[in-house]
C-alpha positions, 0 to 999 in steps of 0.5 A, spaced: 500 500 500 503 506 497 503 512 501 497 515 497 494 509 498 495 509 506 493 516 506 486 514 502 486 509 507 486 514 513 481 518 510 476 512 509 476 511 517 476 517 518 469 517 514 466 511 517 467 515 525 464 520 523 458 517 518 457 510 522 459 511 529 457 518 528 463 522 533 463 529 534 466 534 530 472 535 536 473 528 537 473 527 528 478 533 528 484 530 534 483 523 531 484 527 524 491 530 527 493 523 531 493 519 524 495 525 520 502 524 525 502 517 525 502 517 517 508 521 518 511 517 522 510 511 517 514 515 512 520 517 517 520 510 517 519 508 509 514 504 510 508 505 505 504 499 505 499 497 512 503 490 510 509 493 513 508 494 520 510 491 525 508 492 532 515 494 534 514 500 529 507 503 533 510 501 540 516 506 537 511 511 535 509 511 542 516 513 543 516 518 540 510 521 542 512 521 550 519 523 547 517 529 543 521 531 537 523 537 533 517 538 530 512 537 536 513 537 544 513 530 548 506 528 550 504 526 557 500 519 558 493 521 556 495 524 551 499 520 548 494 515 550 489 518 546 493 518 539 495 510 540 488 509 541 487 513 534 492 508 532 489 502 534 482 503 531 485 505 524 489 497 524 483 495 527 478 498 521 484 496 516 483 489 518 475 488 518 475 491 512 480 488 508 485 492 507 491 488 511 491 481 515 496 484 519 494 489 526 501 490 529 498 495 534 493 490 537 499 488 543 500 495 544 497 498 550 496 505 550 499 509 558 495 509 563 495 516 566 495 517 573 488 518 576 486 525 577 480 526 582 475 531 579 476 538 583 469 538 587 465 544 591 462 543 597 455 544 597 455 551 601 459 554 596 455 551 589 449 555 593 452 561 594 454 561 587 448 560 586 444 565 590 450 570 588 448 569 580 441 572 581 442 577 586 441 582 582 434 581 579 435 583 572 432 579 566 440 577 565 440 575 572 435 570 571 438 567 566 444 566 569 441 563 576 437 558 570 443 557 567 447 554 572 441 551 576 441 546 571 448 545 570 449 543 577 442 540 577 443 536 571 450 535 570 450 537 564 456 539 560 456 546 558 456 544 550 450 540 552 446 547 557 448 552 551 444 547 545 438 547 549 432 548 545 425 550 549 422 544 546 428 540 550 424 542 557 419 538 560 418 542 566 411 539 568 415 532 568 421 535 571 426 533 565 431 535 560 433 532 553 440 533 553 445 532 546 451 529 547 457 527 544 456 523 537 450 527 538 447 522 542 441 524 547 439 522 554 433 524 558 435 527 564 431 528 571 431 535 573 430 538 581 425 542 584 429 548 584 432 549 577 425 548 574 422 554 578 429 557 576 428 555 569 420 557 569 421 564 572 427 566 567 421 563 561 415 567 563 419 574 566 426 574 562 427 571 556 421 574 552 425 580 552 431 578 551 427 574 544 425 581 542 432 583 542 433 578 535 430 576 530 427 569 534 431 563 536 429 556 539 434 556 544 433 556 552 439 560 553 439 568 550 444 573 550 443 581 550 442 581 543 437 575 543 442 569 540 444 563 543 448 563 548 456 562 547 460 557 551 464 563 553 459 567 555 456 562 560 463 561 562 463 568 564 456 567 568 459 562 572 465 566 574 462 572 575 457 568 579 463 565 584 467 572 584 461 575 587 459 569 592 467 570 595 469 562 591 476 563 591 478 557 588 479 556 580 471 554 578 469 552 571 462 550 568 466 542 568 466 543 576 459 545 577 458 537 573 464 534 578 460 536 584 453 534 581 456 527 580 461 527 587 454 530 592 450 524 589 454 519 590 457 522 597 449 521 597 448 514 596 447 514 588 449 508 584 455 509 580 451 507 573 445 511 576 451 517 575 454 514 569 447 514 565 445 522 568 453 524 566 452 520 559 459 516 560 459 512 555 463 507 560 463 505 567 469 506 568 470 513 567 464 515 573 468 510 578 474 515 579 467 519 582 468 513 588 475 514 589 473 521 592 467 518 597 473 512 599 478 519 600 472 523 604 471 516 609 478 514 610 479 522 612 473 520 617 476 514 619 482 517 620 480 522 625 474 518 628 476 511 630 480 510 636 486 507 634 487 509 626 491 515 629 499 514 628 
């Protein structure tokens, strides 16, 4: 297979992820750059047919990931992770769909990144927030106060709140219909206090936000009356948590770590909270636990007569 032919190659994976598997246009675009890199690195090393590789040239190319080059600085674990598993999926693309027998990256184990537990705020300091961004009574404030009422509500990635459309909200039922990544959609259970957040900020504010453009179903409007940014609603929070005295770093992505460690502190099942935050797997919730097994060894540690040093 000629270099062309390895480029075609690419291009049809790439074309299958985003037709049949249906991924996101930023996950299409890091897959895109991942394999642009391999390719390279393929041509470095002379080979142009799928034939030609061998599990100890994707093993190198991991390598070089970690190690960096002239052209590109070393990645760390998860991002070379991310690459290899780019990798692996395009062999493994090549040999179901007949273009080589050979997949030498199946043995290639991607590095594990050290795991990080999510930055989650206590629950005083999210009502403050909360309470903090609708002081101010205008029809602004009410937006904002809905807006982060359903972030922290349901969990909700910022991309996902912004996106809402009005026929997306079921307030009498208390749920939300929420688009995520791949588009795929969950319905989502909302609380008491953002749906009475959300009906105050329909009936009083954003009718006249709508007038202020030329009519958009988004639930989310600017001053002019478009849809709310991702940047905008960035801002909301963070003048929202300078106001409530928040000291700490506070993103929209906080507000959903903090959703998902209260219910679980609560007694939430993990796959209950996988299902509510749309991971596609288990595992990524899990690291929620490792939080509540953190807040009960502190407990333990402090409490129990003979867990003191």
């Amino acid at each position: 297979m000629s270099t062309s032919e390895l480029t075609r190659a690419i291009r049809t994976y790439l074309d299958h992820l985003s037709v049949e598997r249906g991924l996101a246009a930023n996950t299409l675009s890091s897959y895109r750059r991942d394999l642009r890199r391999y390719a390279g690195h393929l041509d470095q090393e002379g080979i142009d047919r799928l034939d030609g590789v061998s599990e100890s040239t994707v093993s190198d190319f991991l390598v070089r990931l970690r190690e960096g080059d002239a052209e590109h600085p070393p990645l760390g674990a998860a991002s070379a992770a991310r690459t290899v598993v780019a990798v692996r999926g395009f062999h493994k693309f090549a040999v179901r769909d007949g273009l080589t027998t050979n997949d030498p990256a199946a043995s290639v184990r991607p590095p594990t990144p050290a795991k990080r537990l999510p930055k989650a705020l206590p629950l005083s300091d999210v009502e403050a927030i909360l309470e903090a961004a609708g002081a101010a009574g205008t029809p602004l404030a009410a937006r904002d106060r809905a807006l982060l009422e359903v972030l922290y509500g349901t969990g909700a990635r910022i991309s996902e709140a912004v996106g809402l459309d009005v026929d997306d909200l079921d307030l009498e039922e208390g749920t939300v219909l929420l688009r995520g990544k791949g588009s795929k959609e969950r319905l989502v259970p909302v609380g008491s206090y953002a749906v009475e957040a959300v009906q105050t900020y329909l009936t009083r504010a954003r009718p006249g936000l709508v007038a202020q453009g030329r009519g958009t179903p988004a639930v989310f409007l600017n001053s002019r009356g478009g849809r709310l940014s991702r940047q905008s609603a960035w801002a909301v929070l963070a003048k929202a948590a300078d106001r409530a005295g928040v000291t700490r770093d506070v993103s929209p992505h906080t507000l959903r770590h903090s959703f998902a460690t209260h219910l679980i502190d609560g007694g939430a099942d993990v796959r209950v909270v996988q299902e509510l935050l749309g991971h596609a797997s288990v595992t990524t919730t899990q690291v929620y636990t490792l939080v509540t097994v953190d807040n009960l060894r502190e407990v333990f540690a402090t409490a129990h007569p003979r867990a003191r040093a």
